[in-house]
Backbone as XML, in Angstrom:
<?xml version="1.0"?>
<chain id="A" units="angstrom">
  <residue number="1" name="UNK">
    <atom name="N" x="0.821" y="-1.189" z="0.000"/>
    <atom name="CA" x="0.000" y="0.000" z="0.000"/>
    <atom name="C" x="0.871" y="1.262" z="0.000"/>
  </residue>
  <residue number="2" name="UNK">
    <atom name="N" x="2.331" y="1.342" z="0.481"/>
    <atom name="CA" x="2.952" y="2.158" z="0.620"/>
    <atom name="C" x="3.531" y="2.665" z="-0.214"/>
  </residue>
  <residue number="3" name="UNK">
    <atom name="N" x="3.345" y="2.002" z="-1.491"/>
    <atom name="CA" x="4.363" y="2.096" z="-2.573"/>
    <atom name="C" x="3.269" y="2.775" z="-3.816"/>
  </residue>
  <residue number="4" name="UNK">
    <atom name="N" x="2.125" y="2.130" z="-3.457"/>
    <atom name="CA" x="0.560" y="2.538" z="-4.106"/>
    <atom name="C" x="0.452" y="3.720" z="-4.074"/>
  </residue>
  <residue number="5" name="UNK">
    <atom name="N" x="0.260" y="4.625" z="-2.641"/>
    <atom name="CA" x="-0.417" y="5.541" z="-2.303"/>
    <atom name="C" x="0.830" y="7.020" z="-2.735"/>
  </residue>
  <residue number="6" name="UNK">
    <atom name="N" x="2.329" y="6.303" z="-2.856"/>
    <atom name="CA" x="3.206" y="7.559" z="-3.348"/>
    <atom name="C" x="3.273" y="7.502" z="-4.541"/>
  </residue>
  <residue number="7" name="UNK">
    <atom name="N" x="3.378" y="6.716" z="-5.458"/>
    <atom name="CA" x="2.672" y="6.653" z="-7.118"/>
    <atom name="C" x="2.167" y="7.051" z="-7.045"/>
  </residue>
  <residue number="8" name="UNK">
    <atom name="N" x="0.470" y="7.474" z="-6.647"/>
    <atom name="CA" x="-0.463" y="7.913" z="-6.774"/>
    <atom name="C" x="-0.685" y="9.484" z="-6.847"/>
  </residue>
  <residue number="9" name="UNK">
    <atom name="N" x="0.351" y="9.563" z="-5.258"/>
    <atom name="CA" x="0.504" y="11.239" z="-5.154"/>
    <atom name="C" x="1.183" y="11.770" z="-6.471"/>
  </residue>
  <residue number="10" name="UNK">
    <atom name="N" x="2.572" y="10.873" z="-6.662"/>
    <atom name="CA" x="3.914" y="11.730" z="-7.844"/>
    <atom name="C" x="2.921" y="11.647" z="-9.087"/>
  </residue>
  <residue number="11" name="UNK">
    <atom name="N" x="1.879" y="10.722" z="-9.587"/>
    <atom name="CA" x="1.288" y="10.938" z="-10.697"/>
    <atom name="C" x="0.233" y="11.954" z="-10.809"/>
  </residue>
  <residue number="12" name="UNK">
    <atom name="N" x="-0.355" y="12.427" z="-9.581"/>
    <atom name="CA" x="-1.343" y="13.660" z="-10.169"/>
    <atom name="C" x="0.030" y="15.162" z="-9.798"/>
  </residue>
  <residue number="13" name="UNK">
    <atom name="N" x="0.934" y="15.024" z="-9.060"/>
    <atom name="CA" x="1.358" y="16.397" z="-8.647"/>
    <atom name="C" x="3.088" y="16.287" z="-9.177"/>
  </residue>
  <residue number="14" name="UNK">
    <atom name="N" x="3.217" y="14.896" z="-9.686"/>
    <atom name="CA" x="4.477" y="15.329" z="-10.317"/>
    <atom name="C" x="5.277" y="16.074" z="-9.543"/>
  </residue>
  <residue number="15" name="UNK">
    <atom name="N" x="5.557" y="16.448" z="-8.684"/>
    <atom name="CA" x="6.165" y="16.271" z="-7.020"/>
    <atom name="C" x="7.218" y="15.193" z="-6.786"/>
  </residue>
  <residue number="16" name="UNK">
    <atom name="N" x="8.194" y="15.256" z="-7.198"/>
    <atom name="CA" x="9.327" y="14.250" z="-6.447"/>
    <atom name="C" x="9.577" y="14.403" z="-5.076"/>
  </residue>
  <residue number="17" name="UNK">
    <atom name="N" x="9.765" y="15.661" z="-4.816"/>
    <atom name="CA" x="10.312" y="15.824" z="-3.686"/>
    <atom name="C" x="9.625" y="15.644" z="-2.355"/>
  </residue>
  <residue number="18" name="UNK">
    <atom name="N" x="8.097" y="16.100" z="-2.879"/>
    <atom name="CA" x="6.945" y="15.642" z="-1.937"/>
    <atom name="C" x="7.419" y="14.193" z="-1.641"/>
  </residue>
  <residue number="19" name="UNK">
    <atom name="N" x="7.275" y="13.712" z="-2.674"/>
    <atom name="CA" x="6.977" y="11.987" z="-2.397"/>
    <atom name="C" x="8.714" y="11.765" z="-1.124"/>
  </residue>
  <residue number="20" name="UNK">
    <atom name="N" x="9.931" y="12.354" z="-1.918"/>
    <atom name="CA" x="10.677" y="11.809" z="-1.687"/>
    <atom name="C" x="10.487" y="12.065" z="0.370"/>
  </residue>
  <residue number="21" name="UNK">
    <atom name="N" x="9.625" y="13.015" z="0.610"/>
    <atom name="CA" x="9.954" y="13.818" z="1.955"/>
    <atom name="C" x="8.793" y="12.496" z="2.772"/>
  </residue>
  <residue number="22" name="UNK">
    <atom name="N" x="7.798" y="12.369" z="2.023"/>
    <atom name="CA" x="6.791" y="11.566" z="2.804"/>
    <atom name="C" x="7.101" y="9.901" z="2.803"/>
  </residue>
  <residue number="23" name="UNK">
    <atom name="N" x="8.279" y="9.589" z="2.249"/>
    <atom name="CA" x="9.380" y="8.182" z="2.180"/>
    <atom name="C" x="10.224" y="8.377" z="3.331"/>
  </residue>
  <residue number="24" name="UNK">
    <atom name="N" x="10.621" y="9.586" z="3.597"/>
    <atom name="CA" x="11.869" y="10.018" z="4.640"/>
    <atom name="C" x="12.903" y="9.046" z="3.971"/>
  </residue>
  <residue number="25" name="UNK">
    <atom name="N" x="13.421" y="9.595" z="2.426"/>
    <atom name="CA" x="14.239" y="8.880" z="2.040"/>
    <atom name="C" x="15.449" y="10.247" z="1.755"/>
  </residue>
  <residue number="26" name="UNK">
    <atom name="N" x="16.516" y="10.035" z="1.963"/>
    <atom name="CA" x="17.491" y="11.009" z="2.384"/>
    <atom name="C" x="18.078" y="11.750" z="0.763"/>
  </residue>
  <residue number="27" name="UNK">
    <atom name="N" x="18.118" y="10.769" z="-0.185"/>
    <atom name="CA" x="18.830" y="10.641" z="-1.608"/>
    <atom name="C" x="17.408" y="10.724" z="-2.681"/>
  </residue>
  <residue number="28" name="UNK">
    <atom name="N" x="17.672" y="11.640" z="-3.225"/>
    <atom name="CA" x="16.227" y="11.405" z="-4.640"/>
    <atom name="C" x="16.400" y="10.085" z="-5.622"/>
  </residue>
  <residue number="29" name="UNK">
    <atom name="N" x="17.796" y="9.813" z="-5.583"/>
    <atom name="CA" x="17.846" y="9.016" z="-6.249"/>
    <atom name="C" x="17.196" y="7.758" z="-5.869"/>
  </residue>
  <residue number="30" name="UNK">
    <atom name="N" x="17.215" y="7.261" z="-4.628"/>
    <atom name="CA" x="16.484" y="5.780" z="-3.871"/>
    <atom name="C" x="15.158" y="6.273" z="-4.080"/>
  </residue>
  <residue number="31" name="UNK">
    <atom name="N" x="14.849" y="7.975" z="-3.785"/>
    <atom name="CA" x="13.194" y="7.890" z="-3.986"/>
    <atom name="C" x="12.499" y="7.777" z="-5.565"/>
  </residue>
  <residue number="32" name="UNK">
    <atom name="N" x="13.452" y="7.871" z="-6.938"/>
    <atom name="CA" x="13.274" y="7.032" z="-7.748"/>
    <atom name="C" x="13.075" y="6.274" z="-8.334"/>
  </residue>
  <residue number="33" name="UNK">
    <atom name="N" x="14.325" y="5.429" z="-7.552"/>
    <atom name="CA" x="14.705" y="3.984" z="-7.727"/>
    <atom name="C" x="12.995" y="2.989" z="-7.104"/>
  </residue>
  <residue number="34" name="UNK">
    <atom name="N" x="13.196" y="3.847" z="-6.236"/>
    <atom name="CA" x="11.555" y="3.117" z="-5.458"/>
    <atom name="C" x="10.491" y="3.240" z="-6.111"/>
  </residue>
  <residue number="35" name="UNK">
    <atom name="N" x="10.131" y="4.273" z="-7.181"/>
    <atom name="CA" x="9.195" y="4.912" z="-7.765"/>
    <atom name="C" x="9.068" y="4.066" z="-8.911"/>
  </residue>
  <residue number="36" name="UNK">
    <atom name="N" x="10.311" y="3.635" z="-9.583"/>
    <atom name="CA" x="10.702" y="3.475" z="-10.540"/>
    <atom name="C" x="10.407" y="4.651" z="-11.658"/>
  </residue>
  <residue number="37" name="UNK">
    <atom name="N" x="10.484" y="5.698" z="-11.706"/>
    <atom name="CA" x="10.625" y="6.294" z="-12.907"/>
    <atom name="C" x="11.726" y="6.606" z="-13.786"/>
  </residue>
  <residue number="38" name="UNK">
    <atom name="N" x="10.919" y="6.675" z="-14.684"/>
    <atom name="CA" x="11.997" y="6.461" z="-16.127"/>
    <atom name="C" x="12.610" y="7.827" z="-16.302"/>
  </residue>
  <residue number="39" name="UNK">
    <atom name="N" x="13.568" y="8.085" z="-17.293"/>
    <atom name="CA" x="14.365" y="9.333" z="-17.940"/>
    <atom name="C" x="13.049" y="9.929" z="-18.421"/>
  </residue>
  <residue number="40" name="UNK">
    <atom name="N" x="11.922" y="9.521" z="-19.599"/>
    <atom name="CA" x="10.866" y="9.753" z="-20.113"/>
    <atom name="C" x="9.538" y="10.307" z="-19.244"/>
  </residue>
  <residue number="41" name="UNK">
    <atom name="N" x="9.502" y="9.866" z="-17.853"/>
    <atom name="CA" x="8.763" y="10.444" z="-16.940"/>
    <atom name="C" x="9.055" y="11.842" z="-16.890"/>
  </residue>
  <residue number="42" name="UNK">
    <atom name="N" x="10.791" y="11.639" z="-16.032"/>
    <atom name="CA" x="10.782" y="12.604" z="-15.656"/>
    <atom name="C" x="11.458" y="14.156" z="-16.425"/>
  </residue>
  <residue number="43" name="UNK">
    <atom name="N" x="11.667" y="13.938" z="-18.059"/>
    <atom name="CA" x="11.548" y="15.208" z="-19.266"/>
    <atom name="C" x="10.336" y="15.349" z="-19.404"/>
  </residue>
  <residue number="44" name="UNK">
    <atom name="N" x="9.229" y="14.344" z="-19.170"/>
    <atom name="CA" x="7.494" y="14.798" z="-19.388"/>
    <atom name="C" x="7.216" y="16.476" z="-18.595"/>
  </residue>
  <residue number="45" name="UNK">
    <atom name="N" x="7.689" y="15.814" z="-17.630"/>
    <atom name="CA" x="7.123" y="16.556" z="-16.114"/>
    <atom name="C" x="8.120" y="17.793" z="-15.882"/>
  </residue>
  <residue number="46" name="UNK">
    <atom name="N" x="8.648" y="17.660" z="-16.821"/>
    <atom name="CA" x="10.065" y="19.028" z="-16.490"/>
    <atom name="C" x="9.906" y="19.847" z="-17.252"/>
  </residue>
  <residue number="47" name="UNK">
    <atom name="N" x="8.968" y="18.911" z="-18.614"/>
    <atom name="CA" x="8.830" y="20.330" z="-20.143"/>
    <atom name="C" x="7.308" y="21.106" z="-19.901"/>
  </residue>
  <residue number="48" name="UNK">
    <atom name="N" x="6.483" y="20.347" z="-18.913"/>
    <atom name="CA" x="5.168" y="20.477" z="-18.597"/>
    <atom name="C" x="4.993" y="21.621" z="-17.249"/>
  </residue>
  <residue number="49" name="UNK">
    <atom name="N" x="6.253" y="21.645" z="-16.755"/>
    <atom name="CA" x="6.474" y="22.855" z="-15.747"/>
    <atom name="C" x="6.787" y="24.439" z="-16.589"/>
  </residue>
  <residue number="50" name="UNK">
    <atom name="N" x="5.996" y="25.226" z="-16.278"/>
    <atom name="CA" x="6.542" y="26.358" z="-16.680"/>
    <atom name="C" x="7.130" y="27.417" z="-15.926"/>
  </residue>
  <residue number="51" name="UNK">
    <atom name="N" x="7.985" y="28.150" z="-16.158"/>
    <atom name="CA" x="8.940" y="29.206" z="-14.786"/>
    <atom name="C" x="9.268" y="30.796" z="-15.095"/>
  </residue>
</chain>
């Protein structure tokens, strides 16, 4: 369920860092690795941000 419910969040808010903070995982990279997202996820979600 734990792994469910932070997919769930990173797919509507595209939020890594959220997810990575509510894992209490120290490295983005493990909160990735856990996520599993791809290179392709995450240029989606980077060209879809505007600044």
């Amino acid at each position: 369920m734990r792994r469910t419910k932070v997919a769930q969040i990173y797919k509507k808010t595209g939020n890594l860092r959220a997810v990575q903070l509510l894992l209490g995982h120290t490295k983005m990279d493990s909160t990735v690795r856990y996520l599993g997202v791809d290179l392709e996820d995450a240029l989606s979600i980077s060209e879809s941000v505007e600044i």
